[in-house]
C-alpha positions as CSV (number, residue, x, y, z in Angstrom):
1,X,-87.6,20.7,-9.4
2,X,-84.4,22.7,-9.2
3,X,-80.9,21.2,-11.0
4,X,-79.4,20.7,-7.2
5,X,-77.2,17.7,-9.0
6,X,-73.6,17.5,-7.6
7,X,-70.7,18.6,-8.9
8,X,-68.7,16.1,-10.8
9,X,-65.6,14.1,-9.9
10,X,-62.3,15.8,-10.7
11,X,-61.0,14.6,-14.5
12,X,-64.3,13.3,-15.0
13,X,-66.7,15.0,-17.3
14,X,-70.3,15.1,-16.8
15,X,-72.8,13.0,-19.6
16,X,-75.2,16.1,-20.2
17,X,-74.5,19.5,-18.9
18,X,-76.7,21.0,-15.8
19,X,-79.5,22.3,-17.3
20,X,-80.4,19.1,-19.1
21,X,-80.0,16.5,-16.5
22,X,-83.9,16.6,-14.8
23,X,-85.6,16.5,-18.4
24,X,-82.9,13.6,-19.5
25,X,-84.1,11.5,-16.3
26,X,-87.6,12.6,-17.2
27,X,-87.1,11.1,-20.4
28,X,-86.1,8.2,-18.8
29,X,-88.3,7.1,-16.8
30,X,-91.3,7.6,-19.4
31,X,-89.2,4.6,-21.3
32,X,-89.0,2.9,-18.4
33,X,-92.5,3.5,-17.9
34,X,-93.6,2.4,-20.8
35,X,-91.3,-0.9,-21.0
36,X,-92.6,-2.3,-17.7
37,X,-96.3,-1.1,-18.7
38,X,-96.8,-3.1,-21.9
39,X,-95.7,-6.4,-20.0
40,X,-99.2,-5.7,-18.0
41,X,-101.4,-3.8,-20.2
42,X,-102.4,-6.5,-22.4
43,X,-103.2,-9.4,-20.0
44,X,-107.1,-7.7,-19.3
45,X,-106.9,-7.6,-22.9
46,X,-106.8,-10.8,-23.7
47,X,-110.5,-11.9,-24.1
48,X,-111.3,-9.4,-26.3
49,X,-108.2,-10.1,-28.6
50,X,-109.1,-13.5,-28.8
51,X,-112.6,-12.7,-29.9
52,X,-111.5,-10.3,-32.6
53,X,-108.6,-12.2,-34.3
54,X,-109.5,-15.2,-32.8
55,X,-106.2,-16.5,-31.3
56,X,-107.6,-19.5,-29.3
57,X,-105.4,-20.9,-25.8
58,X,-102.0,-21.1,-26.9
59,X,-102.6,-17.9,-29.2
60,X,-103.4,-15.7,-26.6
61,X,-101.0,-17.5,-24.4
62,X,-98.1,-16.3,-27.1
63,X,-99.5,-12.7,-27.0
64,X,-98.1,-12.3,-23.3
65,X,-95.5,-14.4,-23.6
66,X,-93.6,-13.6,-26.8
67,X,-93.0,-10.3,-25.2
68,X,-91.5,-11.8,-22.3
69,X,-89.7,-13.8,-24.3
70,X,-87.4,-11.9,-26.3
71,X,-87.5,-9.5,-23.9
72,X,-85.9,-11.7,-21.3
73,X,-84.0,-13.5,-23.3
74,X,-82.0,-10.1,-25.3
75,X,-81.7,-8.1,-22.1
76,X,-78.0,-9.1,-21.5
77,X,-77.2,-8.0,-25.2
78,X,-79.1,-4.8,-24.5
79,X,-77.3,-3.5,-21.9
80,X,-73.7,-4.5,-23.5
81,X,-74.7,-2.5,-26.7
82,X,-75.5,0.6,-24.4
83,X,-71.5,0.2,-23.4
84,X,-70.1,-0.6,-26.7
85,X,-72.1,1.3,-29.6
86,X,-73.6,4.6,-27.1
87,X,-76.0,4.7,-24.4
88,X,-77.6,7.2,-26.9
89,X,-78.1,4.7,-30.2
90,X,-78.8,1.9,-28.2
91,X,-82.0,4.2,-26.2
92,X,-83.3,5.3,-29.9
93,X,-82.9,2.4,-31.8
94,X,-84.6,0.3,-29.3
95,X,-87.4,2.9,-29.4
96,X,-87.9,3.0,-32.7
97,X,-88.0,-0.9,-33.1
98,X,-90.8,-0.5,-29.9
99,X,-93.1,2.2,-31.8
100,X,-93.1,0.5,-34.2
101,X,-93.7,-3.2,-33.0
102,X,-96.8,-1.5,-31.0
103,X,-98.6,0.2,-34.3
104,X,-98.0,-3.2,-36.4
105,X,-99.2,-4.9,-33.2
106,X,-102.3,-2.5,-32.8
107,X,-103.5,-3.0,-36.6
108,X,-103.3,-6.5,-36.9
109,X,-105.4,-8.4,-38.5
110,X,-104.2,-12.1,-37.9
111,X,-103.0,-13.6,-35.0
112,X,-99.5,-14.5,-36.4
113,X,-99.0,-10.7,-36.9
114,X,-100.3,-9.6,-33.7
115,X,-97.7,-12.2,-32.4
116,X,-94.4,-11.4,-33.7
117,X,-95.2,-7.6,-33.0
118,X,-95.5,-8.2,-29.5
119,X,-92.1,-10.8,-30.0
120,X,-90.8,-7.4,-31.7
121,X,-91.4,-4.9,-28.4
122,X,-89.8,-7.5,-26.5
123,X,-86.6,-7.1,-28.5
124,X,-87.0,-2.9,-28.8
125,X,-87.9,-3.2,-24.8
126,X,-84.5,-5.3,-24.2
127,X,-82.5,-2.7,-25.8
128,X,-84.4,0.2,-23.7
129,X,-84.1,-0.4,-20.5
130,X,-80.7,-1.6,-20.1
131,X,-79.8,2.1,-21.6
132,X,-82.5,3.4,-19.2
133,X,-80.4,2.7,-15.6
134,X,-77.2,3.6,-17.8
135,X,-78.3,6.7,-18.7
136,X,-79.3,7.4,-15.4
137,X,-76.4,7.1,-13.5
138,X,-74.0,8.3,-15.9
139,X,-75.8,11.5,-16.1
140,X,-75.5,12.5,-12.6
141,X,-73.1,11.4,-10.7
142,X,-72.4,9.7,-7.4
143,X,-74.3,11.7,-4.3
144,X,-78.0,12.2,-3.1
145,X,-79.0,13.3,-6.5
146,X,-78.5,10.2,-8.1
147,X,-80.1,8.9,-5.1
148,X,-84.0,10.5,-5.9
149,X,-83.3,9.9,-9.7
150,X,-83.1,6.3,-9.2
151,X,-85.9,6.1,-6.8
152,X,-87.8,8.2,-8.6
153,X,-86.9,5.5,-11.7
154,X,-87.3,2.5,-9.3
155,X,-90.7,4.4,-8.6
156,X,-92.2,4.8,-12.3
157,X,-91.0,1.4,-12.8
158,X,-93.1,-0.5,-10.0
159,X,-95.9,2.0,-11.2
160,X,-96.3,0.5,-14.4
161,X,-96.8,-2.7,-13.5
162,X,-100.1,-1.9,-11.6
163,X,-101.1,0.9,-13.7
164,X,-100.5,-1.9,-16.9
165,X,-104.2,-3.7,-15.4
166,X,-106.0,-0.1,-15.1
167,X,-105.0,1.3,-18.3
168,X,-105.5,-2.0,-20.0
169,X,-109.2,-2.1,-18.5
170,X,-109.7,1.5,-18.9
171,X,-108.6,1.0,-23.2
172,X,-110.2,-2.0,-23.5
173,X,-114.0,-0.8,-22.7
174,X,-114.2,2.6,-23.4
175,X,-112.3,2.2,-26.7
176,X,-110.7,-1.4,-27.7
177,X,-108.3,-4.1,-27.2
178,X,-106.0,-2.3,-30.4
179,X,-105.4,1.0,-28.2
180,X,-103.7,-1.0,-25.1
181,X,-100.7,-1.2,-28.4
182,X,-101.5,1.9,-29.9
183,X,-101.3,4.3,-26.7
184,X,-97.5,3.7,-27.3
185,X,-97.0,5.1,-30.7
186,X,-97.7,8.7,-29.6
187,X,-95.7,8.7,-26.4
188,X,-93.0,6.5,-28.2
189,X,-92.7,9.2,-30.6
190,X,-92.5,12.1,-28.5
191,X,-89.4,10.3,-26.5
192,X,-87.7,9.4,-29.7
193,X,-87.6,13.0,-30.6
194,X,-86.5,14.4,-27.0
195,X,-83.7,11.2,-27.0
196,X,-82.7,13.2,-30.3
197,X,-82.6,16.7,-28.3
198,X,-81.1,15.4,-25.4
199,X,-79.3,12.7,-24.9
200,X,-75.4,13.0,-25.3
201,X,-73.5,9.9,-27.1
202,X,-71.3,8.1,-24.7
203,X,-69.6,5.0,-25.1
204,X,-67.1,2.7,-23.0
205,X,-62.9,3.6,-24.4
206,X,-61.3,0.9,-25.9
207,X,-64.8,-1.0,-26.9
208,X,-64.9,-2.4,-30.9
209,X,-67.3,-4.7,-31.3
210,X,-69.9,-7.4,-29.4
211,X,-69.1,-10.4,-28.6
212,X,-71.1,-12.6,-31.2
213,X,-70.2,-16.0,-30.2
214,X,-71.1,-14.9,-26.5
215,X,-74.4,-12.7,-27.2
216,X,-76.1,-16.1,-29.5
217,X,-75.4,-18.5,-26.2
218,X,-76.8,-16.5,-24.2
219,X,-80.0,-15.1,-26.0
220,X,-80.8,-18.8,-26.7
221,X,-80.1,-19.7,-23.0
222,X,-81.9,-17.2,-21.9
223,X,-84.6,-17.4,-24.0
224,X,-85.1,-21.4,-24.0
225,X,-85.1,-20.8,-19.7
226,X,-87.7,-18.6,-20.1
227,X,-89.9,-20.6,-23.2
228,X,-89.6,-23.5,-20.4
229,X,-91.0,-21.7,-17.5
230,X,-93.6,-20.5,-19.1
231,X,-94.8,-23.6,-20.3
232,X,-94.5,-25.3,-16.9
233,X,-98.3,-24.2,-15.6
234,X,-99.5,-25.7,-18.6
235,X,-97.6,-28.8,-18.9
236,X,-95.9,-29.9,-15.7
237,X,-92.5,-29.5,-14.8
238,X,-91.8,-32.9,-16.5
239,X,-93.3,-32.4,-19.7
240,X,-91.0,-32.7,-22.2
241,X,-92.4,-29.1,-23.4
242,X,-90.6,-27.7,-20.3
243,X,-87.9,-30.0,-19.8
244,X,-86.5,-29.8,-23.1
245,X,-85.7,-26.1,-23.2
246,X,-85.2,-25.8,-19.4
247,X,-81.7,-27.9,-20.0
248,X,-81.4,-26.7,-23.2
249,X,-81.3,-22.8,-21.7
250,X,-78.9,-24.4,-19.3
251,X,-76.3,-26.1,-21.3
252,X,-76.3,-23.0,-23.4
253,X,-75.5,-21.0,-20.3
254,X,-72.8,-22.6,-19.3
255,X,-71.4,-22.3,-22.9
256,X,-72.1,-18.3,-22.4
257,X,-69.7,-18.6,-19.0
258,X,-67.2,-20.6,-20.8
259,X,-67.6,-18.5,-23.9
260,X,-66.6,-15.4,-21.3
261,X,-64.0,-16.6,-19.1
262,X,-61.9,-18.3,-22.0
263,X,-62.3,-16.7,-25.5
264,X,-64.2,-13.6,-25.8
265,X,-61.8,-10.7,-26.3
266,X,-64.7,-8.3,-25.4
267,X,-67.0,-10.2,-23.5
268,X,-70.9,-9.4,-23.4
269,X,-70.7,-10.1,-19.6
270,X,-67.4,-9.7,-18.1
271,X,-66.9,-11.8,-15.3
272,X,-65.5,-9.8,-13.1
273,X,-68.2,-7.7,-12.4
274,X,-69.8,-10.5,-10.5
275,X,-66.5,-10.2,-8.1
276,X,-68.1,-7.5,-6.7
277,X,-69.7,-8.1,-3.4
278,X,-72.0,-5.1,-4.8
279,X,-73.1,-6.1,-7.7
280,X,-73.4,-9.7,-7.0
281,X,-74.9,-9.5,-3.9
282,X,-77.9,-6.9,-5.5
283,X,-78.2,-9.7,-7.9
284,X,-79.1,-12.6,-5.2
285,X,-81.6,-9.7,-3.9
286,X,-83.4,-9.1,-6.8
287,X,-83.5,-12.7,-7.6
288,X,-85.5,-13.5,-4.6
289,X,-87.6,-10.2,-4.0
290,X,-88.5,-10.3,-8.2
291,X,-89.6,-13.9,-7.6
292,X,-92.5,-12.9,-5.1
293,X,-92.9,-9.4,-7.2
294,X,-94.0,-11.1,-10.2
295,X,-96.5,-13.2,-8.2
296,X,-98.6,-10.5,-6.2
297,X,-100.2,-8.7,-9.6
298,X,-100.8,-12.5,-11.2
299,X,-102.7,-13.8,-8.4
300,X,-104.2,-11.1,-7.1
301,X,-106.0,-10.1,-10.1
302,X,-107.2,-13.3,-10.5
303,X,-108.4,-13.6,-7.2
304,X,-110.7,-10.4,-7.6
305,X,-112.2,-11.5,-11.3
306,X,-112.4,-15.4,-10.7
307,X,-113.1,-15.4,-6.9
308,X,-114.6,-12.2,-6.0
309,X,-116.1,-11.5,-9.6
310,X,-114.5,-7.9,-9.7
311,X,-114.6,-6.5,-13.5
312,X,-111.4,-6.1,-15.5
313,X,-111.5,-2.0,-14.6
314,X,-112.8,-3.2,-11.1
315,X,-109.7,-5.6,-10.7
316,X,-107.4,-2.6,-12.0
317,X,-109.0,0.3,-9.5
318,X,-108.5,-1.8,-6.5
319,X,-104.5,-1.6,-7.0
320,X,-104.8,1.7,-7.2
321,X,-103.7,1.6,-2.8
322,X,-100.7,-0.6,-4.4
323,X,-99.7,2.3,-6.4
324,X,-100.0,5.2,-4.0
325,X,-98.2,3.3,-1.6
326,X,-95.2,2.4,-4.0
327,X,-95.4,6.4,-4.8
328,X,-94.6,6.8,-1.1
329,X,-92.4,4.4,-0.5
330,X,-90.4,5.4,-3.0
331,X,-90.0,8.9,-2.7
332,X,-88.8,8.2,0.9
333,X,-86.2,6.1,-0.5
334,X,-83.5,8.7,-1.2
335,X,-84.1,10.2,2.9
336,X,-84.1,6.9,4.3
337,X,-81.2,5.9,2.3
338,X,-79.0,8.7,3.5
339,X,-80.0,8.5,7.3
340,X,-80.0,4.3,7.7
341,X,-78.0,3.0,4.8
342,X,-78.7,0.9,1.7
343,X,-78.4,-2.8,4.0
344,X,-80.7,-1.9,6.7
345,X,-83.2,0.0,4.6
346,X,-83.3,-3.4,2.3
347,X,-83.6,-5.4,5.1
348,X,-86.6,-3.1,6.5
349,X,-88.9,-3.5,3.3
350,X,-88.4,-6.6,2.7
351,X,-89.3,-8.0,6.1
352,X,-92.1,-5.4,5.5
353,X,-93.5,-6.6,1.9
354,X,-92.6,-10.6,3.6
355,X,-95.0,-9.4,6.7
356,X,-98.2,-8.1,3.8
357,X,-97.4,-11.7,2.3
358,X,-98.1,-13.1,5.2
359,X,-101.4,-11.2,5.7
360,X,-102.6,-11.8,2.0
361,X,-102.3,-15.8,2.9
362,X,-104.8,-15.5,4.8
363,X,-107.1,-14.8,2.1
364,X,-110.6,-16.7,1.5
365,X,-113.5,-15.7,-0.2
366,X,-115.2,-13.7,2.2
367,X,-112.4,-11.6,2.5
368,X,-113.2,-7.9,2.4
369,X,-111.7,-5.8,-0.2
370,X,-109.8,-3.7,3.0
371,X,-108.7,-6.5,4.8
372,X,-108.4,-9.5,1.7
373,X,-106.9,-6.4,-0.7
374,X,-106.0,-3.3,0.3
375,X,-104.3,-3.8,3.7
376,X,-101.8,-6.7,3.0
377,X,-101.4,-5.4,-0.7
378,X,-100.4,-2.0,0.4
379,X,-98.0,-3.7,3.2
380,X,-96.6,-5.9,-0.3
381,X,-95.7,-3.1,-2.7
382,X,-94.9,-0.3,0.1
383,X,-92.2,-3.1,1.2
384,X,-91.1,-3.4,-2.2
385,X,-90.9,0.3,-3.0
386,X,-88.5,0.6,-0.7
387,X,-86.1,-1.9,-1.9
388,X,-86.0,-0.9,-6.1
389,X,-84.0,1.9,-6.0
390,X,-82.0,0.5,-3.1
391,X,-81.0,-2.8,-4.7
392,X,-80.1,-0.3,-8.1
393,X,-77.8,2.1,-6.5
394,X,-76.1,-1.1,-4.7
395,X,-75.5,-2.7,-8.0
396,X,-74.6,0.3,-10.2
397,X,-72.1,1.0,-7.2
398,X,-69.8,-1.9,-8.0
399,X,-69.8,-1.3,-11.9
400,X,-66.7,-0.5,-13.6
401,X,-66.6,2.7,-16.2
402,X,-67.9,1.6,-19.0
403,X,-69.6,-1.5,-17.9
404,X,-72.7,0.0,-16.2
405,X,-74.8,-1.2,-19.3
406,X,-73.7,-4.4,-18.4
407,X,-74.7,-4.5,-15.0
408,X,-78.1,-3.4,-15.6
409,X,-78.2,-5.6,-18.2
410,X,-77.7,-8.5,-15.4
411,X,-79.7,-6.8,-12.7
412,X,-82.6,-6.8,-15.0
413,X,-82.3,-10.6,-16.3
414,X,-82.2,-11.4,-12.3
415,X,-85.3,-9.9,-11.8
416,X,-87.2,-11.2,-15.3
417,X,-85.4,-14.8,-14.7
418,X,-85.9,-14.7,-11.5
419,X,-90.0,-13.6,-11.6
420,X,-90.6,-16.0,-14.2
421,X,-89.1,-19.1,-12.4
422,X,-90.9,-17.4,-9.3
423,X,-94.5,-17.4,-11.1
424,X,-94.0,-20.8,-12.7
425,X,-93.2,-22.4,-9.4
426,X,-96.2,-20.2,-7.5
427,X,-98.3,-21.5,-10.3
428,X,-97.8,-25.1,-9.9
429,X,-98.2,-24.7,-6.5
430,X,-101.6,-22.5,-6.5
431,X,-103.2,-25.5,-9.2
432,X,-102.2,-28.2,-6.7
433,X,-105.6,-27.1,-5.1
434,X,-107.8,-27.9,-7.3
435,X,-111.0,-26.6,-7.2
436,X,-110.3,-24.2,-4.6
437,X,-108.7,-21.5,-6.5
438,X,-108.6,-19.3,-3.3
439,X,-106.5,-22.1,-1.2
440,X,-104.2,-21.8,-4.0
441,X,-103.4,-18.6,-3.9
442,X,-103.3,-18.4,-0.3
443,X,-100.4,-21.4,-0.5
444,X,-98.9,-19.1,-3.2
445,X,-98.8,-15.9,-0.9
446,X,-97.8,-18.1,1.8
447,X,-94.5,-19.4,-0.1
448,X,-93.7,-15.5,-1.3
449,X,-93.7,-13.9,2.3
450,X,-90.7,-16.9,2.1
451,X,-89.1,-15.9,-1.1
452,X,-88.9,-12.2,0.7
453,X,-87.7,-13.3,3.8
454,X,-84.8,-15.1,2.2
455,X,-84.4,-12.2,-0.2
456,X,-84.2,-9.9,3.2
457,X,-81.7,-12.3,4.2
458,X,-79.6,-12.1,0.7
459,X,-78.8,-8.6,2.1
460,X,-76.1,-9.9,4.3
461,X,-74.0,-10.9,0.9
462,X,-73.5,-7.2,0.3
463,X,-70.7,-4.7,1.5
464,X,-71.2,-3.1,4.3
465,X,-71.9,-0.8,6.1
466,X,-73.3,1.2,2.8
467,X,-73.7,4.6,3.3
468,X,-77.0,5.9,1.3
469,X,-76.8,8.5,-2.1
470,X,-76.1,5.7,-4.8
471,X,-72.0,6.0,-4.0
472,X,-69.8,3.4,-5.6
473,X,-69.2,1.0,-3.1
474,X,-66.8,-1.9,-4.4
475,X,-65.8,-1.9,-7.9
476,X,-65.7,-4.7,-9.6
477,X,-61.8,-5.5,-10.0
């Protein structure tokens, strides 16, 4: 690929100099990769964890979930320490904490260990991608190049999810449940020591230090929100297991805003980035669309090994349409973009991926593979692929200098907030059919072709008409 990246604005100096810029958002997107992929990788794992360290229910329930955890709930510190301390420290040091986390994880011995290792990637992967997006758009700058680098991001991104089930399959039988952590120390080192090569230090002007008082409200809202959606499918939606820190996460929230708008000299999360029309409107978006998202991998794989009977590596080779057709989708991005606009072409896949919903609610146990799996699912994720790098470029647009880490920071809390309410809801749904596992999921599908639609109608709240190429659009003031 040649270095056809856009001059940049007068008085405004370029991150990284020409040559560098295609290996930097190489880099980049292998961390991004590899962020989204160990949220997946372990769930076909699972079994054979619990047999060799024996974990028991809630053990390996805590093996997915402290990931998602601290991941979720440190995301918002992540991307402010990109803007205050260097896009460049924050990318290695989460790194490092990552590699790390996955070889203690990979030799563990006891479930406890295995446990906060995974709690540990969470909090390495929360520092990561933030810096990932940051990185990205400050190292090229507004025009049709950033356009394909943040499709081709949004691309590896949706990637991992579904290649998180086959690699996980593949690792688990052919060599064991330790190499679905392992696999990351190699690759984890190779990108620490290009981050070291490459990357340039930038920081926002003016910036001293974080917001303490702000980052501790919101890491314990964030996280308590999250600790009580996951426990919902177990426990109901009025346990007091998932009520507790449901409105605990709340109340601590709403100390993070007040926290913000009245005493923070350097907030975490300035306000007024969410007075963009841009940025707040890509966050509705991703809210709705990353509610559904989540969804289609969960049930879906369930379906084919509890339903159809498919094999872990079965279940993982059957979303192998899902990926090619996020591939495409994705690399069309940047053309489409350019020749309809970042509002229609959001509009367009999610009244797509809401249409594949619809298809996969159809879904019984007779289905075929083509017309229960491929066809619907490829109609899902194509829809999708069309609206990550999209629903980026529209939020990045309306970020101040200096506050992209921020944004991103945001964007991605949307989406993990908003999956993980999404799946806890879907869940509860799905189990209200009891002994019929396939109704449930139908009903599941059934309510995400909804989620979309209203996502697809969430695109009205942004500026427009938006012009494609990732161009700022309206700054937040």
């Amino acid at each position: 690929m040649t270095n056809n990246v856009e001059g940049p604005p007068a008085g405004r100096v370029p991150a990284h100099p020409p040559d560098t810029v295609w290996p930097v958002i190489a880099l980049v997107c292998l961390a991004q990769f590899m962020m989204v992929l160990d949220a997946a990788i372990v769930n076909v794992a699972l079994p054979a964890m619990e047999s060799d360290l024996g974990l028991g229910t809630e053990g390996l329930q805590w093996a997915v979930n402290a990931y998602l955890l601290t991941f979720a709930g440190f995301l918002l510190v992540g991307g402010r320490m990109a803007d205050l301390w260097g896009r460049r420290r924050a990318f290695i040091a989460g790194l490092v904490v990552f590699t790390i986390a996955s070889l203690v994880g990979g030799l563990a011995t006891t479930p406890g260990t295995l446990i906060a290792a995974r709690a540990a990637q969470g909090l390495g992967a929360a520092a990561v991608s933030p810096a990932t997006l940051t990185i990205l758009t400050t190292a090229i700058p507004a025009g049709p190049a950033r356009a394909r680098a943040i499709a081709t991001w949004g691309a590896v991104g949706a990637i991992g999810g579904t290649a998180g089930s086959l690699a996980g399959g593949l690792l688990t039988d052919y060599l064991s449940w330790r190499w679905t952590l392992l696999i990351n120390v190699p690759i984890g080192a190779v990108a620490i020591l290009a981050a070291l090569w490459l990357l340039t230090e930038r920081r926002a002007p003016g910036t001293r230090g974080l917001d303490l008082a702000g980052a501790i409200a919101v890491t314990l809202g964030l996280s308590a929100l999250e600790l009580g959606l996951l426990q919902t499918p177990q426990y109901g939606w009025g346990s007091a297991r998932a009520l507790v820190p449901l409105v605990l996460g709340m109340v601590a929230l709403a100390v993070f805003v007040l926290v913000q708008a009245r005493f923070a000299r350097t907030p975490l999360m300035p306000l007024r980035i969410l007075r963009s029309r841009s940025v707040s409107g890509a966050l509705l978006v991703q809210f709705f669309l990353g509610a559904a998202g989540f969804a289609v991998w969960y049930f879906l794989s369930l379906h084919m090994q509890q339903v159809l009977g498919y094999s872990a590596l079965q279940a993982g080779l059957a979303f192998l349409p899902h990926t090619v057709a996020v591939i495409i989708a994705s690399k069309a991005t940047p053309r489409l973009v350019e020749r309809f606009g970042l509002r229609p072409l959001l509009v367009a896949g999610a009244l797509i991926s809401a249409a594949g919903f619809a298809w996969q609610a159809t879904i019984t146990p007779d289905s075929g593979l083509l017309a229960g799996i491929v066809l619907p699912g490829v109609l899902i994720t194509g829809g999708l692929g069309l609206t990550s790098a999209p629903i980026a470029m529209a939020a990045t647009a309306g970020a101040r200098r200096g506050e992209e880490g921020a944004v991103s920071g945001v964007l991605n809390s949307s989406r993990q907030v908003g999956g993980s309410l999404g799946l806890a809801a879907l869940t509860t749904l799905a189990a209200s059919q009891a002994g019929a596992p396939a109704s449930g999921y139908a009903l599941a599908f059934a309510a995400c072709a909804g989620l979309v639609a209203a996502g697809a109608l969430s695109v009205f709240a942004l500026p427009g008409p938006s012009t494609g190429g990732g161009g700022r659009a309206e700054p937040a003031r």
